[in-house]
VOKOL-837412 format. One record per atom (N, C-alpha, C, O): residue number from 1; residue in three letters; atom name; x, y, z. Coordinates in steps of 0.001 Angstrom, whole numbers, plus 500000, padded with zeros to 6 digits. Atoms other than C-alpha are relative to their C-alpha. Layout:
<nodes>
<node pos="NUM" code="ALA" site="CA" px="X" py="Y" pz="Z"/>
...
</nodes>
This chain:
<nodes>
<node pos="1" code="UNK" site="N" px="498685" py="500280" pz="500502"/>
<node pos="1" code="UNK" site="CA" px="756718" py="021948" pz="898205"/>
<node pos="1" code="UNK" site="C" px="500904" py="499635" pz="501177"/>
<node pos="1" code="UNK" site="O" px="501053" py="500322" pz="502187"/>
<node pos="2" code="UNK" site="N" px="499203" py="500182" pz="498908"/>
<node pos="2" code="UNK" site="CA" px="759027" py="020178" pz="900200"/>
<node pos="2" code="UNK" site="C" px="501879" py="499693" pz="499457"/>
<node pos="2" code="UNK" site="O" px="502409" py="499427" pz="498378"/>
<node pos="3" code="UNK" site="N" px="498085" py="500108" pz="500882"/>
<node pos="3" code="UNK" site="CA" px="763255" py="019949" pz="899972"/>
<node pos="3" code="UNK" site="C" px="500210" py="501119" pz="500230"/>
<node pos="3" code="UNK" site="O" px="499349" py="501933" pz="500564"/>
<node pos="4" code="UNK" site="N" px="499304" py="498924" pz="499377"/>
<node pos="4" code="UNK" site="CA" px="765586" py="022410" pz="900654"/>
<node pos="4" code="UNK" site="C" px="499414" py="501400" pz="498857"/>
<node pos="4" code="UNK" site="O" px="498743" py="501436" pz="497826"/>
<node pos="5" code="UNK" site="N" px="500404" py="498329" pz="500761"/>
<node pos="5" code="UNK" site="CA" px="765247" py="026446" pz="899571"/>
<node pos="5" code="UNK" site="C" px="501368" py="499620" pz="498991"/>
<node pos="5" code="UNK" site="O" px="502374" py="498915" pz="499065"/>
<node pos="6" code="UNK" site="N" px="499003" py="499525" pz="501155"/>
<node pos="6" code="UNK" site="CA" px="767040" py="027374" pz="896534"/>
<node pos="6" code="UNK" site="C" px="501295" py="501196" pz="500963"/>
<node pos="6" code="UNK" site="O" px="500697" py="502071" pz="501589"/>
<node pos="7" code="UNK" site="N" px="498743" py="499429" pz="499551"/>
<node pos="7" code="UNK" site="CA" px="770627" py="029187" pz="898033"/>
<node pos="7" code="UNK" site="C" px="498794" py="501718" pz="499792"/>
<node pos="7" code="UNK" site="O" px="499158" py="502449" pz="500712"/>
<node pos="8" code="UNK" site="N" px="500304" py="498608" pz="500299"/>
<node pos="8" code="UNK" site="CA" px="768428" py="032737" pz="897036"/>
<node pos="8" code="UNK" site="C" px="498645" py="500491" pz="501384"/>
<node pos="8" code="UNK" site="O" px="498524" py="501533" pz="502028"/>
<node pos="9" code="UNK" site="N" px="500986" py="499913" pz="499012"/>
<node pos="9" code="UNK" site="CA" px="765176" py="031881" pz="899417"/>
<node pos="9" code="UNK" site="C" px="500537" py="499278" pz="501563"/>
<node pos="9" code="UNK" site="O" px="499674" py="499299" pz="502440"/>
<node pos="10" code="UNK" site="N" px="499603" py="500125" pz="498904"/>
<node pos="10" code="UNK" site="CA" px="767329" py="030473" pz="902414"/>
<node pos="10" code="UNK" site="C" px="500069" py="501048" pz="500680"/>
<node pos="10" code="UNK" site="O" px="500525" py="502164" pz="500427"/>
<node pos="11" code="UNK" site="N" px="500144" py="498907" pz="499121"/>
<node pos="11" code="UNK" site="CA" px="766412" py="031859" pz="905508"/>
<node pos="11" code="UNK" site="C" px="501624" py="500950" pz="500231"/>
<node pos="11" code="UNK" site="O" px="501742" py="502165" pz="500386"/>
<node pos="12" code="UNK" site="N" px="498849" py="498765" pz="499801"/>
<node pos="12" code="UNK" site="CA" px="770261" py="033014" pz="905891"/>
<node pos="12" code="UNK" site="C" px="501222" py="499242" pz="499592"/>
<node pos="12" code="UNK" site="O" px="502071" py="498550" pz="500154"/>
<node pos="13" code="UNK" site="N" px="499041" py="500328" pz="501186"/>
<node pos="13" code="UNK" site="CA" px="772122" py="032436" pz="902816"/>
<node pos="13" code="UNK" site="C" px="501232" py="500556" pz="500258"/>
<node pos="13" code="UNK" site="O" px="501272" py="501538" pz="500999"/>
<node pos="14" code="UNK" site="N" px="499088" py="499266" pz="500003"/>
<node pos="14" code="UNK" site="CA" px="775706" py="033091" pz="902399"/>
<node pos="14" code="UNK" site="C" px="500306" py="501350" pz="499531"/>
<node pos="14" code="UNK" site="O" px="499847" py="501504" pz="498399"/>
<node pos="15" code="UNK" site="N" px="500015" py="498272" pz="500719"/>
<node pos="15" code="UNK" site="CA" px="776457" py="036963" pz="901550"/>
<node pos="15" code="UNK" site="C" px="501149" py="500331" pz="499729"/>
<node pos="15" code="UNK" site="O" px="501728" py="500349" pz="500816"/>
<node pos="16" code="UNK" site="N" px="498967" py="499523" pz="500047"/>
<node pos="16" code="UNK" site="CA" px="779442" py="038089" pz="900333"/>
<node pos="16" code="UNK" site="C" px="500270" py="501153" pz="499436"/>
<node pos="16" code="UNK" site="O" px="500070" py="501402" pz="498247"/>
<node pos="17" code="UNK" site="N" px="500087" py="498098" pz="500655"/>
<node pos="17" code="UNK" site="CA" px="780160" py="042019" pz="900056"/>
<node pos="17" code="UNK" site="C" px="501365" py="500288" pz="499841"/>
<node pos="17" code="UNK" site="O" px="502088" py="500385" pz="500832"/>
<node pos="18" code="UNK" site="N" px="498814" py="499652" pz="499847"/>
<node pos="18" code="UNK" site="CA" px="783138" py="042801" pz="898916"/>
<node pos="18" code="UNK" site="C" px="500695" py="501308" pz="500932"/>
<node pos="18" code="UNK" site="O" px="500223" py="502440" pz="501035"/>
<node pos="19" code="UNK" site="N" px="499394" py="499268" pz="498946"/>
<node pos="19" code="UNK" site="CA" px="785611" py="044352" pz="901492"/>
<node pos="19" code="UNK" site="C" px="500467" py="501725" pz="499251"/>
<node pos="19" code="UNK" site="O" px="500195" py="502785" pz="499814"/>
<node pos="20" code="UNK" site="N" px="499790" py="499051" pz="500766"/>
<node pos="20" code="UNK" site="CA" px="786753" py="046956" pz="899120"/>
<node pos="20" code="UNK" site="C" px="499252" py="501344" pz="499609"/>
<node pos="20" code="UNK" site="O" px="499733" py="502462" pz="499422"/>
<node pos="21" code="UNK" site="N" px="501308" py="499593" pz="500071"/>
<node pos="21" code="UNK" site="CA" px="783389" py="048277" pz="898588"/>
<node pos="21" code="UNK" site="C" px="499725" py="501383" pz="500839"/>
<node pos="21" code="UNK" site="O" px="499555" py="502586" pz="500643"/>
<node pos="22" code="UNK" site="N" px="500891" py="499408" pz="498970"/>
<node pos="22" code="UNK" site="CA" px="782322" py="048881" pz="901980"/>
<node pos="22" code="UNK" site="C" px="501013" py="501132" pz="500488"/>
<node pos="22" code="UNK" site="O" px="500540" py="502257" pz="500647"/>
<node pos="23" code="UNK" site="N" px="499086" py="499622" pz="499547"/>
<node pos="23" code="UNK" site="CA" px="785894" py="050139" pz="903222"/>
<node pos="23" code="UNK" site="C" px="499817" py="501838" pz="498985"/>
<node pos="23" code="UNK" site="O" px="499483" py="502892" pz="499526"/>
<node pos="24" code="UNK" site="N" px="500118" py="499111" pz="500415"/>
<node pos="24" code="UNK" site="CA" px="785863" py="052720" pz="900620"/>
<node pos="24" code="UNK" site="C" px="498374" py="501127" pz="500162"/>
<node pos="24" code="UNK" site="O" px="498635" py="502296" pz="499878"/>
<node pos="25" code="UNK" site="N" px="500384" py="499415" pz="499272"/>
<node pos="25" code="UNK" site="CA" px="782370" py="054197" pz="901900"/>
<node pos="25" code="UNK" site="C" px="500667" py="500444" pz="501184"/>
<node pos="25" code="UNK" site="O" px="500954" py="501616" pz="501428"/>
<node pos="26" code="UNK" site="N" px="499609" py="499075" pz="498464"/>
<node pos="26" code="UNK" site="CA" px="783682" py="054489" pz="905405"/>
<node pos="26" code="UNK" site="C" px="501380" py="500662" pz="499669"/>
<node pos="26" code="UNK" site="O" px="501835" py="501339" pz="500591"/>
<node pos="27" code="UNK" site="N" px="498899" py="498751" pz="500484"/>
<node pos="27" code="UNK" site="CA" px="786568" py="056363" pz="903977"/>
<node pos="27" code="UNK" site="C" px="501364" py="499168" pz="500966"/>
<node pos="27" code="UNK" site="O" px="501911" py="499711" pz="501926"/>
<node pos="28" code="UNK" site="N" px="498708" py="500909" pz="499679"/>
<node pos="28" code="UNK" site="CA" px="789495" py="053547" pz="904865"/>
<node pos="28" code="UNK" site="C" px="500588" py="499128" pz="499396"/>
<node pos="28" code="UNK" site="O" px="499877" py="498870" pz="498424"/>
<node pos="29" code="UNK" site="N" px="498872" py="500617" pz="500788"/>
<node pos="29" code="UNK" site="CA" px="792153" py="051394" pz="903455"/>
<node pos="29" code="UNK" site="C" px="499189" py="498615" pz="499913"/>
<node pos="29" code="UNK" site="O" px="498269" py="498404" pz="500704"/>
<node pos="30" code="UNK" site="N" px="500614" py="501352" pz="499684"/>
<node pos="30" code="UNK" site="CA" px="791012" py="047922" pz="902916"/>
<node pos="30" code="UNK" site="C" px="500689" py="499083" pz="500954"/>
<node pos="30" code="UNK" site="O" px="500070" py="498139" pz="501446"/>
<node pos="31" code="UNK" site="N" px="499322" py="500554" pz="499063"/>
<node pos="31" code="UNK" site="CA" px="793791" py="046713" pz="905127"/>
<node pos="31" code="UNK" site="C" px="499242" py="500597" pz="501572"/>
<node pos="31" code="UNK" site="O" px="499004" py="499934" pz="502582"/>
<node pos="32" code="UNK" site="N" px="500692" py="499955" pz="498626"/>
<node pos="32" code="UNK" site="CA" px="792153" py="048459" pz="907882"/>
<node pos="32" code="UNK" site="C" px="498809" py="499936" pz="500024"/>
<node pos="32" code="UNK" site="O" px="498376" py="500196" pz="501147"/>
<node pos="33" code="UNK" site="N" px="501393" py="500137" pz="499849"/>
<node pos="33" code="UNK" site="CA" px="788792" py="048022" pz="907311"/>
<node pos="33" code="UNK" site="C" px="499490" py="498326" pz="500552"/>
<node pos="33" code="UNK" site="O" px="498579" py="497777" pz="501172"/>
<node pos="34" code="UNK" site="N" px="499905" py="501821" pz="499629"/>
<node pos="34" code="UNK" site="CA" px="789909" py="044149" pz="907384"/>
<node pos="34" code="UNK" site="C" px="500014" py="499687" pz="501628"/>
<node pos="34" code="UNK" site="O" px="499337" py="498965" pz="502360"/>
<node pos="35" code="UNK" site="N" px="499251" py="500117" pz="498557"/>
<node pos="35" code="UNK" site="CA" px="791801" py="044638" pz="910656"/>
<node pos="35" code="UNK" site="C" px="499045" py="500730" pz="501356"/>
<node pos="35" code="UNK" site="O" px="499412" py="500638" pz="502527"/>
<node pos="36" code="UNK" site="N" px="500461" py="499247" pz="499153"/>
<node pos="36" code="UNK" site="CA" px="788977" py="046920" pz="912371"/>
<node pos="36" code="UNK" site="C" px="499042" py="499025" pz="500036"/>
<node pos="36" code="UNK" site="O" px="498539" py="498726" pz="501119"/>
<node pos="37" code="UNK" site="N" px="501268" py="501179" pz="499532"/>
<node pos="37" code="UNK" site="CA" px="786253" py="043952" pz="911356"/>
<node pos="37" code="UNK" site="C" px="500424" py="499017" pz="500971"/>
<node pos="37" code="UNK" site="O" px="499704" py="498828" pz="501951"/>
<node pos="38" code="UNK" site="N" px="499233" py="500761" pz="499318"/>
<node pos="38" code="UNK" site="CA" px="788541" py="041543" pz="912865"/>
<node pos="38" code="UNK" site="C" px="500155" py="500063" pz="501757"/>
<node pos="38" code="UNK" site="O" px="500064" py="499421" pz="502804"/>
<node pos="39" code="UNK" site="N" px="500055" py="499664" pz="498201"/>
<node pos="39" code="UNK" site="CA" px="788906" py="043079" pz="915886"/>
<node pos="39" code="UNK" site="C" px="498658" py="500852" pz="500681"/>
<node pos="39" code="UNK" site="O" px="498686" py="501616" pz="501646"/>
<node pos="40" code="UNK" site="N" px="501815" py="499770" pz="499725"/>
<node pos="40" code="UNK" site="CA" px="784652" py="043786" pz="916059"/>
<node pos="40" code="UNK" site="C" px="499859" py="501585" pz="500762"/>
<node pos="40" code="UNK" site="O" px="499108" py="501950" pz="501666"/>
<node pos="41" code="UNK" site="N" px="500516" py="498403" pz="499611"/>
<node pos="41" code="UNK" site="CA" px="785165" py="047802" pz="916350"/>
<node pos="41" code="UNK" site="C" px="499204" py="500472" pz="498716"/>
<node pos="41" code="UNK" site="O" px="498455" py="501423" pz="498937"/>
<node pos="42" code="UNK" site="N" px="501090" py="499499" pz="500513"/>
<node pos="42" code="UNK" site="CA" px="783295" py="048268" pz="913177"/>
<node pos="42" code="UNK" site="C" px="498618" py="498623" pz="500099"/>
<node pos="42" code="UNK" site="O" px="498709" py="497414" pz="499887"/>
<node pos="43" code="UNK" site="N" px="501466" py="500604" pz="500098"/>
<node pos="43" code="UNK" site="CA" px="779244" py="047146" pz="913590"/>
<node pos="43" code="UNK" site="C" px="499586" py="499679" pz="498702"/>
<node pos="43" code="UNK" site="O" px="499867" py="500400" pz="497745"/>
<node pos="44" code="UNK" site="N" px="500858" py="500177" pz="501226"/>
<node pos="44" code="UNK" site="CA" px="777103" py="045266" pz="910931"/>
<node pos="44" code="UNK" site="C" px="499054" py="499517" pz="500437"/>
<node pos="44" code="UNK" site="O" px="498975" py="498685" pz="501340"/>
<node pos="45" code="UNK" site="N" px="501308" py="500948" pz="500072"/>
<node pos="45" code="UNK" site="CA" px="773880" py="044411" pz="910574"/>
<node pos="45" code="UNK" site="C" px="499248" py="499907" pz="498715"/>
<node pos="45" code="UNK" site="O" px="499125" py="500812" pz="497890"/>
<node pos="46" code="UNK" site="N" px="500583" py="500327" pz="501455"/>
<node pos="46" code="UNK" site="CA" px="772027" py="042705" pz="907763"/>
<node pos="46" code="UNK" site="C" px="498866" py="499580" pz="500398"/>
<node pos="46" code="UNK" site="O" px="498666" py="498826" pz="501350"/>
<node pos="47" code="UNK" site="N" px="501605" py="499902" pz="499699"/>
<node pos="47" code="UNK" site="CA" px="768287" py="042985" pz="907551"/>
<node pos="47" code="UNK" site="C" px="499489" py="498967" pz="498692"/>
<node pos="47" code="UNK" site="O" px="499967" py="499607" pz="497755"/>
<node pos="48" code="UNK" site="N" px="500596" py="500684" pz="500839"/>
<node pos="48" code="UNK" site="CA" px="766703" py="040420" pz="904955"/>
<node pos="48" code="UNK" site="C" px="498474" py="500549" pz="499566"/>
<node pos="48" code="UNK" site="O" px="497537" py="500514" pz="500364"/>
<node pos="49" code="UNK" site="N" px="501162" py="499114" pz="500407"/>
<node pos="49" code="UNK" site="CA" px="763868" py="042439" pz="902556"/>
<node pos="49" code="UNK" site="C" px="498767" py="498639" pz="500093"/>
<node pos="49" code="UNK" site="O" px="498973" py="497436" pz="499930"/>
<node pos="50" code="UNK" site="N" px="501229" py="500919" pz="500114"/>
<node pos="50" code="UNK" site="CA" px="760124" py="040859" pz="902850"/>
<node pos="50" code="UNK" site="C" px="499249" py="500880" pz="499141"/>
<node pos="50" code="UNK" site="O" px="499409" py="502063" pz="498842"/>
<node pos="51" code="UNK" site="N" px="501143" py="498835" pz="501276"/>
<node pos="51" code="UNK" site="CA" px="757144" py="041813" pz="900304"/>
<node pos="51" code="UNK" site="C" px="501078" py="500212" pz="498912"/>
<node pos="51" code="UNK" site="O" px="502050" py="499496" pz="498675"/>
<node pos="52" code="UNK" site="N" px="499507" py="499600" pz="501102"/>
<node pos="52" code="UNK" site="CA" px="758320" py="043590" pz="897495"/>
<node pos="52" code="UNK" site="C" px="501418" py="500173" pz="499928"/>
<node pos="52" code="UNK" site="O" px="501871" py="500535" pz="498842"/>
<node pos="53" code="UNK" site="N" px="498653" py="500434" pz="500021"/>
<node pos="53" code="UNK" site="CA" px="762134" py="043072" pz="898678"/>
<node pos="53" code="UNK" site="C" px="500113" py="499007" pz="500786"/>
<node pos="53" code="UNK" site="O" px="500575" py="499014" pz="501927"/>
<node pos="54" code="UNK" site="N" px="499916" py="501713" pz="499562"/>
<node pos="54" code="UNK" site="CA" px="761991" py="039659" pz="899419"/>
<node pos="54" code="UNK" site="C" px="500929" py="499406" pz="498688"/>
<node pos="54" code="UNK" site="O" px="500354" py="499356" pz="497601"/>
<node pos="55" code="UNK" site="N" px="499048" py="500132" pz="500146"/>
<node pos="55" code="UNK" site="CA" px="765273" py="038489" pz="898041"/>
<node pos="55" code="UNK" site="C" px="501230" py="500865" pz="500185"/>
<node pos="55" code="UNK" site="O" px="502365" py="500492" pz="499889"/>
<node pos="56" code="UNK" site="N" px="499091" py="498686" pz="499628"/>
<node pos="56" code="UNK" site="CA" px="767188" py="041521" pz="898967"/>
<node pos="56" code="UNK" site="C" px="500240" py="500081" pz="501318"/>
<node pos="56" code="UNK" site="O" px="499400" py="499976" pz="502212"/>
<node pos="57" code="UNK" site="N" px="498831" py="499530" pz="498596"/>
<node pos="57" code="UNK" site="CA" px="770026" py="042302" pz="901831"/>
<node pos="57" code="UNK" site="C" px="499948" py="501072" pz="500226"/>
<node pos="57" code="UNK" site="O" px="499707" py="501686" pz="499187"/>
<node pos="58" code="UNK" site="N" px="499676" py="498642" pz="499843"/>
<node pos="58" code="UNK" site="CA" px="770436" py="045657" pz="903427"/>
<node pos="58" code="UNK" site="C" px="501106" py="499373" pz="501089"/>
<node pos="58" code="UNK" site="O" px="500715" py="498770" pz="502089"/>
<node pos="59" code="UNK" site="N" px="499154" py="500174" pz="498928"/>
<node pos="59" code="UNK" site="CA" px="773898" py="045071" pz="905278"/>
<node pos="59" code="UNK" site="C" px="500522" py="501613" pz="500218"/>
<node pos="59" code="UNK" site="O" px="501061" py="502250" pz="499313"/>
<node pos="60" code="UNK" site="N" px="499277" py="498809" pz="499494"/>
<node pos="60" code="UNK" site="CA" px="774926" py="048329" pz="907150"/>
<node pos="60" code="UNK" site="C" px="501218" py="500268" pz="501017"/>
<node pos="60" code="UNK" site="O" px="501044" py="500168" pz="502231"/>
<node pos="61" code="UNK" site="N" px="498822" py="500122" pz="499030"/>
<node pos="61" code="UNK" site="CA" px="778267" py="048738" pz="908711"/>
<node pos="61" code="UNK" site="C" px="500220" py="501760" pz="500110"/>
<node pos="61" code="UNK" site="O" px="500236" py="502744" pz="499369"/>
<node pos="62" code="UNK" site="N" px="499594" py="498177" pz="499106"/>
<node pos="62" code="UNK" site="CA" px="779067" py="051905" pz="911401"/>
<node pos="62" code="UNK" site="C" px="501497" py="499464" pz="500618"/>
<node pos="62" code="UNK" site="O" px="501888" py="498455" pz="501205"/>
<node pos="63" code="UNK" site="N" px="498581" py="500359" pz="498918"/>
<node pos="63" code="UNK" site="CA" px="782791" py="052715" pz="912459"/>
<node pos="63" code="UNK" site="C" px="499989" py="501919" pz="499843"/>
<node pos="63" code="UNK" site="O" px="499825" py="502680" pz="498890"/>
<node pos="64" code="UNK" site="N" px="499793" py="498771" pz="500014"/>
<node pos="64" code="UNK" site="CA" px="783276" py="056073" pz="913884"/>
<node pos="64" code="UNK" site="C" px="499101" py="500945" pz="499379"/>
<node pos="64" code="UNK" site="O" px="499360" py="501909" pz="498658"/>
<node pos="65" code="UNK" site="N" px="501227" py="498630" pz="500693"/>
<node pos="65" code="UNK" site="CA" px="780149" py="057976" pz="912945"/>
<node pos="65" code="UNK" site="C" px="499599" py="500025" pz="499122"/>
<node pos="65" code="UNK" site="O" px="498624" py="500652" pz="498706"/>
<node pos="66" code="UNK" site="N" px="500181" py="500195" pz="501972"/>
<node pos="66" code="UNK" site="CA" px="780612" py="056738" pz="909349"/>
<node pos="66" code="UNK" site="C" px="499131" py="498818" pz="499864"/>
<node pos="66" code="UNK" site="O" px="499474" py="497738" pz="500343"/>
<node pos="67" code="UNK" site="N" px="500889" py="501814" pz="500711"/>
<node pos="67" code="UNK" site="CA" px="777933" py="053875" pz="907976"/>
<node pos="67" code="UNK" site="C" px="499850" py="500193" pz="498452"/>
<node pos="67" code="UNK" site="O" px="499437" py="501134" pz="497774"/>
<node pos="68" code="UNK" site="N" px="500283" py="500357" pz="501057"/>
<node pos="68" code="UNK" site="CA" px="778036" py="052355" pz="905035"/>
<node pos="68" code="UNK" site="C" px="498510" py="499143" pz="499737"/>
<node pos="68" code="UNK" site="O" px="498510" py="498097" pz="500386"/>
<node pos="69" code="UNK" site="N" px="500795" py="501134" pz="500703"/>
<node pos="69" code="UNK" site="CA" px="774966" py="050495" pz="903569"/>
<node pos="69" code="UNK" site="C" px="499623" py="499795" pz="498423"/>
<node pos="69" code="UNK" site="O" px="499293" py="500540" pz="497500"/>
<node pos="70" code="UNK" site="N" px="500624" py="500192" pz="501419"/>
<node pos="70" code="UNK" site="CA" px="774230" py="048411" pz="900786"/>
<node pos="70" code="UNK" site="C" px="499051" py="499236" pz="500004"/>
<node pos="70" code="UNK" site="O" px="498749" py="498876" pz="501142"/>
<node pos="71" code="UNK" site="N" px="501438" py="500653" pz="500250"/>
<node pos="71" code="UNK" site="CA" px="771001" py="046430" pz="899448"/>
<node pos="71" code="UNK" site="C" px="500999" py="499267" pz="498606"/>
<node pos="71" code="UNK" site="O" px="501405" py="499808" pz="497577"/>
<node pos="72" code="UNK" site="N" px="500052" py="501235" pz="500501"/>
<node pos="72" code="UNK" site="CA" px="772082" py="043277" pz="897967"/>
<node pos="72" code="UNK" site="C" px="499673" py="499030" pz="499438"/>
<node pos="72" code="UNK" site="O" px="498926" py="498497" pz="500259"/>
<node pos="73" code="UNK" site="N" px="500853" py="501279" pz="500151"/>
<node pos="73" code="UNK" site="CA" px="770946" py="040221" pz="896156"/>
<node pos="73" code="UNK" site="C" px="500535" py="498558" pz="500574"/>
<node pos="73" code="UNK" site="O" px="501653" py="498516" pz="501087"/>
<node pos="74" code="UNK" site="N" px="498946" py="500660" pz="499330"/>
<node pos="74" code="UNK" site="CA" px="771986" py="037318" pz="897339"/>
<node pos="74" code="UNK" site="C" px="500881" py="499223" pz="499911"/>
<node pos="74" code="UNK" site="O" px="501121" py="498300" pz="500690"/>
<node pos="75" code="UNK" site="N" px="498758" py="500582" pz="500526"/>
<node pos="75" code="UNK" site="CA" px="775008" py="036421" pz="895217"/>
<node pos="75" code="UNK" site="C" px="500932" py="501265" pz="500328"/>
<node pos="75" code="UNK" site="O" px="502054" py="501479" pz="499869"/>
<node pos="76" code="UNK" site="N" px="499015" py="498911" pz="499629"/>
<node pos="76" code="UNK" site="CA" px="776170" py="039588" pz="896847"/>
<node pos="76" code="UNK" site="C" px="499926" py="500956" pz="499044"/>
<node pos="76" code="UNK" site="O" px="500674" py="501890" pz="499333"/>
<node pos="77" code="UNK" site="N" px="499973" py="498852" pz="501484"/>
<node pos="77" code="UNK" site="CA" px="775579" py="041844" pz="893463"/>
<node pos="77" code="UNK" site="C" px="499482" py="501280" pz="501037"/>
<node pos="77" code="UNK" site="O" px="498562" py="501100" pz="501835"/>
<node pos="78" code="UNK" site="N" px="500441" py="498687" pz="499600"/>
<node pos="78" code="UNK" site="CA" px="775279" py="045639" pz="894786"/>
<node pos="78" code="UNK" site="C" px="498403" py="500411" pz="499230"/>
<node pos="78" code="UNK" site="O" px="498255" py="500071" pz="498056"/>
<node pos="79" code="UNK" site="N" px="501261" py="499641" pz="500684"/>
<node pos="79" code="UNK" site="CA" px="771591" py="046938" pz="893854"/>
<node pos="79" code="UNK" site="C" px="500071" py="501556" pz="500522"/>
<node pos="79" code="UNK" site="O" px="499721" py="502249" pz="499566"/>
<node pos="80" code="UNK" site="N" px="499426" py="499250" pz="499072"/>
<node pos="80" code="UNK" site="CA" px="772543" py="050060" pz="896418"/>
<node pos="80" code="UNK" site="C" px="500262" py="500316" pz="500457"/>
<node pos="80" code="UNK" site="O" px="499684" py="500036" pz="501507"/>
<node pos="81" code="UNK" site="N" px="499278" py="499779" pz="498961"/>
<node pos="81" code="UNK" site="CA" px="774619" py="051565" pz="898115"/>
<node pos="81" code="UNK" site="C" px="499954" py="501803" pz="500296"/>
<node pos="81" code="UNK" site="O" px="499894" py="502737" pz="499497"/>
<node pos="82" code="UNK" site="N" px="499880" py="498715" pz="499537"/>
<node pos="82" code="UNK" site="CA" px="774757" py="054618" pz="900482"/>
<node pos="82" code="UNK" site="C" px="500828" py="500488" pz="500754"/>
<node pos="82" code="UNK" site="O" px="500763" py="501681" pz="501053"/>
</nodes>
């Protein structure tokens, strides 16, 4: 098969997690959760599932001791979060 991936099997599709979400794990306002990404004191990293989570995100964000993660699809829909 040749031609582009479908937006779901691109190696690194757009993701969008809502800010609201994550902010409320790490136990903060969404105004500052905005203003702390912004200024790259909270960490993320997003791992892309293979095998049996092959279409699935795990993005995990740490600020201050606190991490949020969720597992994703990749229109951004929550599947879980911890």
């Amino acid at each position: 098969m040749s031609g582009p991936l479908p937006d779901d099997r691109a190696p690194n599709p757009p993701i969008d997690i809502d800010a609201a979400r994550v902010a409320a794990l790490l136990d903060l306002e969404v105004g500052a959760f905005r203003a702390l990404m912004a200024d790259g004191k909270v960490t993320v990293l997003c791992e892309r599932g293979t095998g049996a989570d092959a279409g699935r995100w795990r993005a995990t964000f740490w600020y201050g001791g606190r991490r949020a993660r969720l597992v994703v699809d990749p229109k951004g829909r929550i599947l879980d979060e911890g």
